[in-house]
MIDOSE-1310 file (N, C-alpha, C; in nm, 2 decimals, decimal comma, always signed):
residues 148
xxxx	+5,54/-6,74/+3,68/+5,49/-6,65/+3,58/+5,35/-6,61/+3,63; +5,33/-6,48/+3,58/+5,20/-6,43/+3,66/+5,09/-6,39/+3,54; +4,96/-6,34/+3,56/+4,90/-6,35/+3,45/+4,94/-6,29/+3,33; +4,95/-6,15/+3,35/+4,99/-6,03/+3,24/+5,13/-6,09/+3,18
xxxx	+5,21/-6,18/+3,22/+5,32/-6,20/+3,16/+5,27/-6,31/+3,08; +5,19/-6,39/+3,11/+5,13/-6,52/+2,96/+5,12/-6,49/+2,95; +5,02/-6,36/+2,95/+4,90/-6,31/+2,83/+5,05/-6,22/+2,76; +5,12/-6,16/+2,78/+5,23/-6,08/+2,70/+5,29/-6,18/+2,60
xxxx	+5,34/-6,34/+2,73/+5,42/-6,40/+2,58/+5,32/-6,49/+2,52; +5,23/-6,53/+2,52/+5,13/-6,58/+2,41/+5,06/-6,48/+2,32; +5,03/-6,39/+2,34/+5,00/-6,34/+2,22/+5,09/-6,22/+2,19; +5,17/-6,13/+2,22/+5,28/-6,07/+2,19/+5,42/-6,19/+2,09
xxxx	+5,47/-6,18/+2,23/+5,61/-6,25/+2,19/+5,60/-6,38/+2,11; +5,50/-6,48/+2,15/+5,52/-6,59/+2,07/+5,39/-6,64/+2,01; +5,30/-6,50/+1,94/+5,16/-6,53/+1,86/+5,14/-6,67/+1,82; +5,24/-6,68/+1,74/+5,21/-6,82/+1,64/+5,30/-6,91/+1,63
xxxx	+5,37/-6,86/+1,77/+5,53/-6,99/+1,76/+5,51/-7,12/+1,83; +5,54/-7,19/+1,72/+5,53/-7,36/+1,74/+5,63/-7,40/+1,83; +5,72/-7,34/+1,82/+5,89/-7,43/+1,90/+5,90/-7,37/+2,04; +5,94/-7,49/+2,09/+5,96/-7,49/+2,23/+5,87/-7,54/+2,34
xxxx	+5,88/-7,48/+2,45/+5,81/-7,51/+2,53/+5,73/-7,42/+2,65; +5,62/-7,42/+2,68/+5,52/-7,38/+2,76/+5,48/-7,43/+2,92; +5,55/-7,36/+3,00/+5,52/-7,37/+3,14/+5,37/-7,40/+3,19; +5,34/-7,48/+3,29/+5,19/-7,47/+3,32/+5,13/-7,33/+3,38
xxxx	+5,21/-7,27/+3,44/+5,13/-7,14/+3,45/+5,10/-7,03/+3,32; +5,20/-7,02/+3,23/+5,20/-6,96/+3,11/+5,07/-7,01/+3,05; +5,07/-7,14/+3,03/+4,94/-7,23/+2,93/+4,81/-7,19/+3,00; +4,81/-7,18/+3,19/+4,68/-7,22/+3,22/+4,64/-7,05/+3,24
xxxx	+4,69/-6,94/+3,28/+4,70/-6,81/+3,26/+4,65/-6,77/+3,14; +4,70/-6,83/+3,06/+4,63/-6,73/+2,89/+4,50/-6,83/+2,91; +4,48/-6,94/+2,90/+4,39/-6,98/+2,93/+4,23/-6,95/+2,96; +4,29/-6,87/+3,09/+4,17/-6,81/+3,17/+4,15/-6,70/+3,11
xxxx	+4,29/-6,63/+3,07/+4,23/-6,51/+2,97/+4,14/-6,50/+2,84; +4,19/-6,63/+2,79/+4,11/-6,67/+2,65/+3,96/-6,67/+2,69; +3,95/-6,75/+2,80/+3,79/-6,74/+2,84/+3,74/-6,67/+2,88; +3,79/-6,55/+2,95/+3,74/-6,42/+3,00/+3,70/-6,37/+2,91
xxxx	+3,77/-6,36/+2,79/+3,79/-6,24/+2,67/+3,63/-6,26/+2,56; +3,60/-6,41/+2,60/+3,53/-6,48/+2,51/+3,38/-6,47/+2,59; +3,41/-6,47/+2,71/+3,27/-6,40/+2,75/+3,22/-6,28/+2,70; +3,32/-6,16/+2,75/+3,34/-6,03/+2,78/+3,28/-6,02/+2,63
xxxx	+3,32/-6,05/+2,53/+3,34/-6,07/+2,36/+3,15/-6,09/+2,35; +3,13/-6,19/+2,42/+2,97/-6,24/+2,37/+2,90/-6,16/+2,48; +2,93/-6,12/+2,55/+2,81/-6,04/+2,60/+2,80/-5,90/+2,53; +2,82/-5,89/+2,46/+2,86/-5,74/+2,34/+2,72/-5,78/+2,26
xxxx	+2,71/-5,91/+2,28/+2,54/-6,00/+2,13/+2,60/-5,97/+2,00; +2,78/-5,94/+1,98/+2,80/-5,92/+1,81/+2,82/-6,04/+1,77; +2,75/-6,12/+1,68/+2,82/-6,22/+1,59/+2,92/-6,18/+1,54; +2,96/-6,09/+1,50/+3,11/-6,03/+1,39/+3,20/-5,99/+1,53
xxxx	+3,18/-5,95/+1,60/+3,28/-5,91/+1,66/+3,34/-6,03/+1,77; +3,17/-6,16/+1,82/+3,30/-6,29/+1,87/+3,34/-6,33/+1,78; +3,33/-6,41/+1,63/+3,39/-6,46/+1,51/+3,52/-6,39/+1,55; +3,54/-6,26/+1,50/+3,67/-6,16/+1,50/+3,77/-6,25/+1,60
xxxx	+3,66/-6,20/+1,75/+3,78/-6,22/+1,82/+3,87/-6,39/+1,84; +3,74/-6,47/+1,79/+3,79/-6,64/+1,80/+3,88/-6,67/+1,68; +3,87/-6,60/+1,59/+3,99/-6,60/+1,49/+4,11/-6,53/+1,54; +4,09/-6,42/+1,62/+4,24/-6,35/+1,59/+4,31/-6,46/+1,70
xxxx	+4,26/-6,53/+1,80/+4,29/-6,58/+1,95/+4,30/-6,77/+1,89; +4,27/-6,80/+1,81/+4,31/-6,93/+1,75/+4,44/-6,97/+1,73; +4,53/-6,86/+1,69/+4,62/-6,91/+1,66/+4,71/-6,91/+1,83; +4,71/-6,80/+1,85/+4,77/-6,82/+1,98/+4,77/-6,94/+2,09
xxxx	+4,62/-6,96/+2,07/+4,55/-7,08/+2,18/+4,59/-7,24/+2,14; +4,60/-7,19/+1,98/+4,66/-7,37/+1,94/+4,81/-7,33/+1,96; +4,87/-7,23/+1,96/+5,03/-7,25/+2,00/+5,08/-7,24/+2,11; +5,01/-7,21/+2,19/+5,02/-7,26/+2,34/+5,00/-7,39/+2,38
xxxx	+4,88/-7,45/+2,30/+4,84/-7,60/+2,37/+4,96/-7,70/+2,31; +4,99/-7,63/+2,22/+5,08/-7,72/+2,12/+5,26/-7,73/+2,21; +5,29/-7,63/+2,24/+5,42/-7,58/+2,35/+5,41/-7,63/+2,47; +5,29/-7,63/+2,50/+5,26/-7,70/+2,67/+5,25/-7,86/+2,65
xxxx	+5,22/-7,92/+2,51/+5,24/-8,07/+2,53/+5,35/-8,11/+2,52; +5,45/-8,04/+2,40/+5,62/-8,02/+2,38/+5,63/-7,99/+2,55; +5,62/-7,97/+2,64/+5,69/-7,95/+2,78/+5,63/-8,08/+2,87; +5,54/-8,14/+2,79/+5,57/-8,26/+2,89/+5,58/-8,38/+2,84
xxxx	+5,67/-8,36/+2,70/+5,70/-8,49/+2,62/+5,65/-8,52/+2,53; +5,57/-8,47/+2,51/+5,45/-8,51/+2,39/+5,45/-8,44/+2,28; +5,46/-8,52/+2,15/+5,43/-8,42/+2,05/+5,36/-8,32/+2,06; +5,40/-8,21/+1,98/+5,25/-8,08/+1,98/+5,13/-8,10/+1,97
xxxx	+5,18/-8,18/+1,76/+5,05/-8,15/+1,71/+4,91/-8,24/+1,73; +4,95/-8,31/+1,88/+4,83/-8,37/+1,99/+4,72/-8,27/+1,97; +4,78/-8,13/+2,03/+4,65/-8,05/+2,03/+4,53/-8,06/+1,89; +4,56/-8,05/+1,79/+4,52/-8,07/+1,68/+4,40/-8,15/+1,66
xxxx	+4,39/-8,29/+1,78/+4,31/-8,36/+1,73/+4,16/-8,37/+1,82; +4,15/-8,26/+1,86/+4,03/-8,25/+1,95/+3,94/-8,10/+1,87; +4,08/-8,06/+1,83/+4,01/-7,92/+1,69/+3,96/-8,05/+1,57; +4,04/-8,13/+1,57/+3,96/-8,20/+1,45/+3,85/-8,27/+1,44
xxxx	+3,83/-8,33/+1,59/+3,68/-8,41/+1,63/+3,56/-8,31/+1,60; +3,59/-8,16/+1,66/+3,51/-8,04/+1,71/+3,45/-8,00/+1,55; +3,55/-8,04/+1,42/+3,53/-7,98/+1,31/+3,45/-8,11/+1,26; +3,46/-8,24/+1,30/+3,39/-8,33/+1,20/+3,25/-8,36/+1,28
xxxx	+3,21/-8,32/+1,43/+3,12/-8,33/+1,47/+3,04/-8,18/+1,44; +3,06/-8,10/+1,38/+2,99/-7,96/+1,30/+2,93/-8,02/+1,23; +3,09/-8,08/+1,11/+3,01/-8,11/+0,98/+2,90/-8,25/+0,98; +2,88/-8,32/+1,08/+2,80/-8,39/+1,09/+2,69/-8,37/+1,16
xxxx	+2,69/-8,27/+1,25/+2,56/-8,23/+1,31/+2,43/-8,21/+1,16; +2,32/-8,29/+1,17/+2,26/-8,22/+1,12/+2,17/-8,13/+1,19; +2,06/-8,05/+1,05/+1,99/-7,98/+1,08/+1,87/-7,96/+1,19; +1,82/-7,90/+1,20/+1,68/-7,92/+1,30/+1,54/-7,98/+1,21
xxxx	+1,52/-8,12/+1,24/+1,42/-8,16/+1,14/+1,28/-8,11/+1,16; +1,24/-8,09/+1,00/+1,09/-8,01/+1,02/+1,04/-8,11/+0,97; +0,95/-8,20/+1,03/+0,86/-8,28/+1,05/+0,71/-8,27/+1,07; +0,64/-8,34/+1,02/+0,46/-8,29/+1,03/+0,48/-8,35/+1,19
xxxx	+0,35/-8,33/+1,30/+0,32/-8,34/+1,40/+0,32/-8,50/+1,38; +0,38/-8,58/+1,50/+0,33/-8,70/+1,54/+0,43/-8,84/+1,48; +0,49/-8,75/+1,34/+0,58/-8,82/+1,28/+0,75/-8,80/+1,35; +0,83/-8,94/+1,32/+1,02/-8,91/+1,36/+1,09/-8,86/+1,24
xxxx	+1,15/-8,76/+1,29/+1,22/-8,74/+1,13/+1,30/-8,85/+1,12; +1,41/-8,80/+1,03/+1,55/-8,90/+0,98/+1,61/-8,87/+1,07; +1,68/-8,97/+1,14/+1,78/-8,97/+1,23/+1,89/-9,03/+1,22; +1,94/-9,09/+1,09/+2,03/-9,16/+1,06/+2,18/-9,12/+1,13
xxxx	+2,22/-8,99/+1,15/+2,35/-8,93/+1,23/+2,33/-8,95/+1,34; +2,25/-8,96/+1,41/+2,24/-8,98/+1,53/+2,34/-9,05/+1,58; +2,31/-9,18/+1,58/+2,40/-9,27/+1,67/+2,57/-9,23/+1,68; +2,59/-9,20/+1,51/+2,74/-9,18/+1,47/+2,75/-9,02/+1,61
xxxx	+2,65/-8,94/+1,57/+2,77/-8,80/+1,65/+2,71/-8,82/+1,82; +2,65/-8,94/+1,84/+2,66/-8,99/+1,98/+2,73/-9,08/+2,06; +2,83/-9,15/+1,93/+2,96/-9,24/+1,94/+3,07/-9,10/+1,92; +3,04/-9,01/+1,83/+3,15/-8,91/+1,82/+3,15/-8,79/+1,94
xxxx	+3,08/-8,81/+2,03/+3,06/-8,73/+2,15/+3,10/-8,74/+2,26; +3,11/-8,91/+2,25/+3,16/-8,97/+2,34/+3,26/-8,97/+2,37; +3,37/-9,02/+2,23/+3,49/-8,97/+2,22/+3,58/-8,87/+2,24; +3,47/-8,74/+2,18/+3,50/-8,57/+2,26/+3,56/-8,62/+2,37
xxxx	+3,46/-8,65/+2,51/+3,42/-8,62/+2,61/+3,60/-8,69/+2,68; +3,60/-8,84/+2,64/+3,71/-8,91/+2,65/+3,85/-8,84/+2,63; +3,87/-8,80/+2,50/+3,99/-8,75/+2,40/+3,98/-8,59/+2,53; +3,89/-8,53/+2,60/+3,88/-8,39/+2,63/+3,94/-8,42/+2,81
xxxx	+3,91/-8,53/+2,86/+3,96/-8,62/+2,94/+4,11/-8,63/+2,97; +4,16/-8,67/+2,81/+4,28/-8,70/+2,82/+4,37/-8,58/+2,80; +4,31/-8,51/+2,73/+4,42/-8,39/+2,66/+4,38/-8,30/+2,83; +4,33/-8,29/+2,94/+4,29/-8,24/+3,07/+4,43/-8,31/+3,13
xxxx	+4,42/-8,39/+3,11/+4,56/-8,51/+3,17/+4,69/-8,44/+3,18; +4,68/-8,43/+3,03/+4,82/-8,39/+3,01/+4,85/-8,28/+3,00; +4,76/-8,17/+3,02/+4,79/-8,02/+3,02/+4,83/-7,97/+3,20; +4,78/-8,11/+3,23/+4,78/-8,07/+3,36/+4,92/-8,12/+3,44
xxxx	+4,98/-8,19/+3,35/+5,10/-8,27/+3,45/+5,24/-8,17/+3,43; +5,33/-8,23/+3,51/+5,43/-8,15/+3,54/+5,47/-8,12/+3,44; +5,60/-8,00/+3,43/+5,70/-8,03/+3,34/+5,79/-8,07/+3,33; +5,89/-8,16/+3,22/+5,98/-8,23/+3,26/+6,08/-8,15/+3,29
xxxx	+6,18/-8,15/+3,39/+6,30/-8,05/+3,43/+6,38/-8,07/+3,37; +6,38/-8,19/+3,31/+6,52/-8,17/+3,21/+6,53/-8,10/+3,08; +6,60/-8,10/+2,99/+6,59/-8,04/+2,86/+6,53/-8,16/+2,77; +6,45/-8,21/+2,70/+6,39/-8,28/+2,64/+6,40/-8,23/+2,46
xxxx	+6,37/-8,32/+2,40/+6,37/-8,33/+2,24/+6,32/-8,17/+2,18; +6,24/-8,14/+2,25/+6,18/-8,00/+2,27/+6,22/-7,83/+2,30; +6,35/-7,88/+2,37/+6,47/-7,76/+2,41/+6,44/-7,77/+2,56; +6,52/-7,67/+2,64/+6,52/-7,70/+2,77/+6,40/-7,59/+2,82
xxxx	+6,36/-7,67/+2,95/+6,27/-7,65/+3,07/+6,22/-7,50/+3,03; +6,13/-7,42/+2,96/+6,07/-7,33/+2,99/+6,10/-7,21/+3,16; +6,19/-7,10/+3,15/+6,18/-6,99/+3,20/+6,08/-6,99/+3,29; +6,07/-7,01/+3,46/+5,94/-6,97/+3,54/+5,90/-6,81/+3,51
């Protein structure tokens, strides 16, 4: 599979389809496109127009990662849980503390989203693992072997 054909069946043909399975060139192909798009997107300086474009590309990007773990045995909704670290280390970032000169602010979150960072780093480790390993050649619980 070559680039223009992922980038055709991930966001064309299979936008938001959960079933089946995802070849490693398909996954790693849209991939690089997703990142290209997302530069290209922010060097424009529009807040509304990268939002736009990371919403419309969300869905595709989690139905890919989700089809490429279904191709090497693994449940999908794996992908899910590195979107969900990403979403509880947001909502725990806090703010930028405004403090008089000389004084520490409150740092009470600290330690927690520096144990929760860690885990990112680990969990981002792992899911690299597995995006990266073969596919199984046989037909699996998943349907058979992904089309080169």
């Amino acid at each position: 599979m070559n680039f223009q054909t992922a980038v055709k069946t991930c966001l064309i043909e299979k936008y938001a389809g959960y079933s089946g399975r995802a070849s490693r060139p398909e996954y790693w192909w849209f991939i690089l496109a997703y990142l290209i798009g997302g530069v290209l997107v922010s060097l424009t300086g529009s807040t509304v127009l990268y939002l736009a474009y990371m919403l419309a590309i969300l869905s595709p990007a989690a139905a890919a990662g989700y089809r490429r773990l279904q191709d090497t045995g693994r449940p999908g909704w794996y992908i899910f849980v590195p979107i969900g670290l990403a979403i509880v280390a947001m909502i725990l970032t806090p703010a930028t503390p405004t403090v008089p000169d000389g004084q520490i602010g409150e740092m009470g979150n600290m330690g927690l989203l520096a144990i929760i960072g860690v885990v990112q780093i680990v969990v981002a480790l792992v899911f690299l693992w597995w995006l990266t390993r073969p596919s199984q050649p046989e037909t699996n619980q998943y349907g058979p072997p992904p089309s080169r």
